[in-house]
N, C-alpha and C positions, 0 to 999 in steps of 0.2 A: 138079569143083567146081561149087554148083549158081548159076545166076545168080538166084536165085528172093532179094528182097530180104522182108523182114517187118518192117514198121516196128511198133513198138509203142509207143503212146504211154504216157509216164508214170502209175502212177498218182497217184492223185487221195489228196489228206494226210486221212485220217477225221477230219472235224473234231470227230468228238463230238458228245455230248449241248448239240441247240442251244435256248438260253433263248428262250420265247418274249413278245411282248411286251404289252402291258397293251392294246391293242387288240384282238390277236387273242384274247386268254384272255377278252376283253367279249363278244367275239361267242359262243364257249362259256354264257358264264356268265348274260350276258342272262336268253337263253330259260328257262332254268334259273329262273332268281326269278319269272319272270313265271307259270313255271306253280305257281310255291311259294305266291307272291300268289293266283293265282286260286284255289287248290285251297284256300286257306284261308278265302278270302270265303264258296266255295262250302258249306263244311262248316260256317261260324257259321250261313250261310240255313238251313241244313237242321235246325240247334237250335234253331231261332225258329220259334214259332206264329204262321201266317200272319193268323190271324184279331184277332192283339194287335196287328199292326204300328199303329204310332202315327199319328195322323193330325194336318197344321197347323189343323185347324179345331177342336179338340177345347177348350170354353171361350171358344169366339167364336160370336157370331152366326150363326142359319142365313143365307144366303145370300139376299138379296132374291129372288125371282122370284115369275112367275103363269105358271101353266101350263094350258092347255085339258083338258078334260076328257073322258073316256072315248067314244066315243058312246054315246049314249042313257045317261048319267048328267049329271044337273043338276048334280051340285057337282064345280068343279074344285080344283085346289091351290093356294095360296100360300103363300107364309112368314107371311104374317097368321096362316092358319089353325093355325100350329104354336109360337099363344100361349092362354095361359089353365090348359093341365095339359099336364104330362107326355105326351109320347108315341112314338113310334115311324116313323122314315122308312123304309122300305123298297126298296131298288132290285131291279126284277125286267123279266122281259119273256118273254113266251111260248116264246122261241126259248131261252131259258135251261133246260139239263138238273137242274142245279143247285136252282133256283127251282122244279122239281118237287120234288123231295126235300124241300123249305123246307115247298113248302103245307100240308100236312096241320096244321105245327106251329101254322103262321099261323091255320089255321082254327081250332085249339085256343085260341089267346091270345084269337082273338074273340069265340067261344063262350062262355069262361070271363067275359069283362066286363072284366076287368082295366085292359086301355090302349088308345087306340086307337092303330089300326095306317092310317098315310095311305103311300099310294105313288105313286112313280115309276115309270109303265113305260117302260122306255128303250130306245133307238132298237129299236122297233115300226116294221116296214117296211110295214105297214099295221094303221092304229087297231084295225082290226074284228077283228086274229087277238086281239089282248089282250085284247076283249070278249069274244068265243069262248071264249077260254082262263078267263076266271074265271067263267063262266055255267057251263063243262063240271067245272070241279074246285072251283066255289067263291069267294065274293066275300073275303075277310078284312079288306078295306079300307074307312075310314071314307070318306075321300075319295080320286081316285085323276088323276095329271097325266099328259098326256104328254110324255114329253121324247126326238123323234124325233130330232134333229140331236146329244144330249149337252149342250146347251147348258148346263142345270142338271148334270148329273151333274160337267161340268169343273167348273162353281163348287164343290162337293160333294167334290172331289176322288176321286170315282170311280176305281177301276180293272179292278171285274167285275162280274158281277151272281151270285148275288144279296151286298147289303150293308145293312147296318140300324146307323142312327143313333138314339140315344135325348136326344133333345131336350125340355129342361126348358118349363120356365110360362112364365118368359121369351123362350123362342125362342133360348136357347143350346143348341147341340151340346155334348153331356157327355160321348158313347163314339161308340166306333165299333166296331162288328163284322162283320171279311167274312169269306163264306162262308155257308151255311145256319143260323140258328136252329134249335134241336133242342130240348128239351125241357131237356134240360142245360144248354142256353148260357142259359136262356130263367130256368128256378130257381138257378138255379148265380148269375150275374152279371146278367143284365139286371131280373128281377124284384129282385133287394137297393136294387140303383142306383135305379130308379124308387120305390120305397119312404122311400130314403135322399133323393131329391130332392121327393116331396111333402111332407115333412118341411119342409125347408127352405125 
């Protein structure tokens, strides 16, 4: 007979299919919405044209400022200047890729007579390359400020370059479009709007 003992412990009762609880099924379920939510913010952005987005200054005053001027150009910018007719604010700046693609159109509007076109060149890391730059491809500007630090472009509510504001007699902002001027954005919307505001 062997002395060899083997203990075996009982088993264990299957408990079953165990219910789990409204915390642990959150931690599932969380993530899960958060990426339902984002996936859906992210798909309205991408049905919306960038260059519609609305702006809060749109029907309000431009923005008080005085801005120095170019070198070697006498007229700088102010919000004074963007009373009496209709006209066009422009944000741009050498270093902007964008704001090439723009110019050509910019020269067109100028050539043409129609409006004038006053700009912002915004933070310009030195005055002289934005001189540079519209002496090599071209002036389109009646007058032209600098705004190195953004100071005007926050009031403006800026958030790229290039952007063009179409600013009434009064010195109210009416639109706002960002991204490039094209010939299309220029007959299409901006030329109706300036029309429809010397009118009035």
């Amino acid at each position: 007979m062997s002395d060899i003992r083997t203990d075996t412990a009982p088993a264990a009762a299957d408990p079953g299919p165990q219910k789990m609880g409204w915390g642990r099924r959150l931690i599932f379920i969380a993530p899960t919405l958060v990426f339902v939510v984002l996936l859906g913010f992210f798909l309205k952005q991408l049905g919306e044209d960038p260059s519609q987005l609305p702006s809060v200054l749109i029907d309000r005053p431009v923005p008080a400022f005085a801005l120095d001027p170019l070198p070697g150009r006498g007229m700088a910018l102010s919000s004074e200047d963007l009373k009496g007719d209709v006209s066009l604010v422009n944000i741009f700046g050498s270093w902007c890729v964008a704001c090439q693609v723009e110019h050509p159109y910019l020269m067109k509007i100028k050539e043409s007579g129609y409006v004038a076109i006053h700009g912002i060149d915004w933070r310009e890391k030195d005055p002289m390359d934005g001189k540079r730059w519209l002496e090599k491809y071209g002036d389109p500007y009646t007058r032209v400020g600098l705004d190195p630090d953004s100071r005007v472009a926050v009031d403006f509510g800026v958030t790229g370059a290039p952007e063009t504001f179409v600013v009434d007699k009064t010195g109210v902002i009416r639109y706002k479009h960002i991204g490039p001027v094209t010939d299309e954005v220029f007959e299409k919307t901006l030329k109706p709007l300036i029309e429809e505001l010397r009118k009035s």
